[in-house]
N, C-alpha and C positions, 0 to 999 in steps of 0.2 A: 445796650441797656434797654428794656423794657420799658420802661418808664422812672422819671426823675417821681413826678407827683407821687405814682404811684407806690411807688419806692419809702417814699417820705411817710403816706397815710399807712402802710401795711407797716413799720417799723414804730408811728407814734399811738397807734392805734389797738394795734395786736399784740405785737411781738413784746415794748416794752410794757403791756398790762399784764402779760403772765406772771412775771417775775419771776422768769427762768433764775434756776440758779448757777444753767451754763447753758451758753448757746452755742455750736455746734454751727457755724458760717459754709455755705457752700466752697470756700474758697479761704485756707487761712487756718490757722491753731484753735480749737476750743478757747475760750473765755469764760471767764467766772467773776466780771464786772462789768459795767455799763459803759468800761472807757470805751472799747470799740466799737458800743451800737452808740455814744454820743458824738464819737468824732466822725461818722456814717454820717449820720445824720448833718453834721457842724457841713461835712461835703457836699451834700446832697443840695441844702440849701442856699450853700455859696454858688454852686450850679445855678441853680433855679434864677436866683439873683443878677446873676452873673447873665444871663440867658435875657431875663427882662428888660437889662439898661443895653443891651444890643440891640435889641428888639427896637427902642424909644430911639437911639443914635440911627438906627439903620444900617448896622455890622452884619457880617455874613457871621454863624459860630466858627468860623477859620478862623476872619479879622480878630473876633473876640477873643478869641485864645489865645493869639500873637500877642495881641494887647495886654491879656491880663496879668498881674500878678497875683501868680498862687499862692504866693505867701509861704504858710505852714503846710499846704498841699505839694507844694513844688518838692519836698522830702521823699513823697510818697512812689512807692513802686506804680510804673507805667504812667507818671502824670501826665504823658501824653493823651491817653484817654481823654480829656477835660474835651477834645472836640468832636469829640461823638458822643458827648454826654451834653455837650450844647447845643448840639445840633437837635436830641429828643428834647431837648426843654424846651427848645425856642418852636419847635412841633406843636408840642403840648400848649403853650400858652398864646401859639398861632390858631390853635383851632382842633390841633390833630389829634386822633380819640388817640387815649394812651397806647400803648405798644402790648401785645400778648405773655402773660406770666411766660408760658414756656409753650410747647408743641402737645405735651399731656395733657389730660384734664389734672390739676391741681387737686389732693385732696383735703377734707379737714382730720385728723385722727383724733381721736378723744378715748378716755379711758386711760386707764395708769400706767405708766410703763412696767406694771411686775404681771399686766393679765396675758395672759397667752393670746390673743387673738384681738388687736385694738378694734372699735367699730369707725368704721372711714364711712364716709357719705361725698358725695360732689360737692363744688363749691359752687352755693346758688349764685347764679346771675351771669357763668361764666360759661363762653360757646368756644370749644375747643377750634383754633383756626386750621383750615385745610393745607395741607403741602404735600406733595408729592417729595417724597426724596429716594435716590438713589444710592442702597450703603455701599463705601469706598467699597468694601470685598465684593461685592458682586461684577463677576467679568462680563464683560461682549458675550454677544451669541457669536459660533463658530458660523466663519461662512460657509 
């Protein structure tokens, strides 16, 4: 995960002031109600939460996740996740600057979806992070 907080402010901030009338999730079916971005969120903050009172005990995000009861989360596809998503909160609320949206520069698109060509601009305030990667397809050099 990128970030818990961040996660939290781009969904309460952005995403639910559009008032999409279908949001289109990187991962998961189209939606055309708010139950998916509320129980996101209902997540997101039990994380965060969940993150803080480890923090104050002095739990690693492992212990905390042994510990915790997910509740109505424990349903959820991969609830194992919950420790690498405590692990970035208990980051974030230790100090650690949030985690990078993705490896592109993110952009904003504005304009209606029926014009032929949206106008996109950068997204101010964000520095694309550097990495080196090697794509699986590419072989060895022959000796």
């Amino acid at each position: 995960m990128g970030s818990v907080a961040g996660a939290i402010e781009v969904l309460e901030r952005i995403v639910r002031p559009l008032g999409a009338w279908a949001i289109v999730p990187g991962h998961g079916p189209v939606f055309k109600d708010a139950g998916p971005l509320d129980a996101t969120l209902d997540y997101l903050k039990f994380v965060q939460d969940l993150a803080s009172r480890a923090l104050e005990a002095g739990l690693s995000p492992l212990e905390a996740a042994r510990d915790a009861d997910l509740g109505y989360f424990a349903s959820w596809p991969d609830s194992e996740r919950i420790v690498g998503n405590l692990h970035r909160a208990c980051a974030e609320l230790s100090g650690s600057p949030r985690g990078p949206l993705s490896t592109s520069q993110p952009r904003l698109v504005t304009g209606s979806p029926t014009t032929a060509e949206p106008r996109s601009r950068a997204l101010p305030g964000y520095e694309k992070p550097h990495r080196s990667v090697t794509p699986r397809s590419a072989k060895p050099a022959a000796p």
